[in-house]
Structure formats: structure tokens, C-alpha cells
N, C-alpha and C positions, 0 to 999 in steps of 0.2 A: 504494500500500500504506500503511496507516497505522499509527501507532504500536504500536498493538494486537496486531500480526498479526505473526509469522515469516516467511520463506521458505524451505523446508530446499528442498535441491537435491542429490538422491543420483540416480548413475546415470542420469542423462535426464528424470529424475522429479522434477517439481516440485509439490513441496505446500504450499498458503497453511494457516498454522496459527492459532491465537488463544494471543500470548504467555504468556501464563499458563492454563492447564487443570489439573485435579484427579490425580494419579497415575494412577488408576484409569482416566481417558479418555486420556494421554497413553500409556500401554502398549498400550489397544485401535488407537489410531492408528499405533504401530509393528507392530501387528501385520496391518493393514490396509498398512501401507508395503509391508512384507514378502512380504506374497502377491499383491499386485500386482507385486513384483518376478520373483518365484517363476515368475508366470506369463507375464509377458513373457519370463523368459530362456529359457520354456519346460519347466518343471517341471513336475510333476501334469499334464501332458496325452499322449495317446498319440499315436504316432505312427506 
């Protein structure tokens, strides 16, 4: 990993990030974390 880069580690879920990004991309990216979480824990799907 190099200096550039994050690693956030939520819940099983590991995301390589680029240290610095703009608000606007750093919100879309939690919101991409988020429904990938959503949908592993098993939300929005029918069962």
C-alpha cells in the first residue's frame, strides 16, 4: 500500500481508498460502503 492510499476496515469490508478525494467523491464512496453493507447483512432483498 503506499502512501497515497487509506485502508478503512468496517465490518469485514475492506476498502483501499486514495488519501485525499474531493467531499463530493468521499460521500459517494460512503455511500457505496453503505449498500454494500446493507446488502450483505441482507437488506433490500426478499426473502
Amino acid at each position: 500500500m503506499s502512501d497515497d492510499t487509506i485502508e478503512i476496515r468496517r465490518n469485514g469490508l475492506v476498502l483501499l481508498a486514495p488519501r485525499r478525494v474531493p467531499p463530493d467523491v468521499e460521500e459517494e464512496i460512503a455511500k457505496l460502503v453503505n449498500f454494500c453493507l446493507r446488502r450483505r447483512d441482507g437488506e433490500g432483498t426478499r426473502r
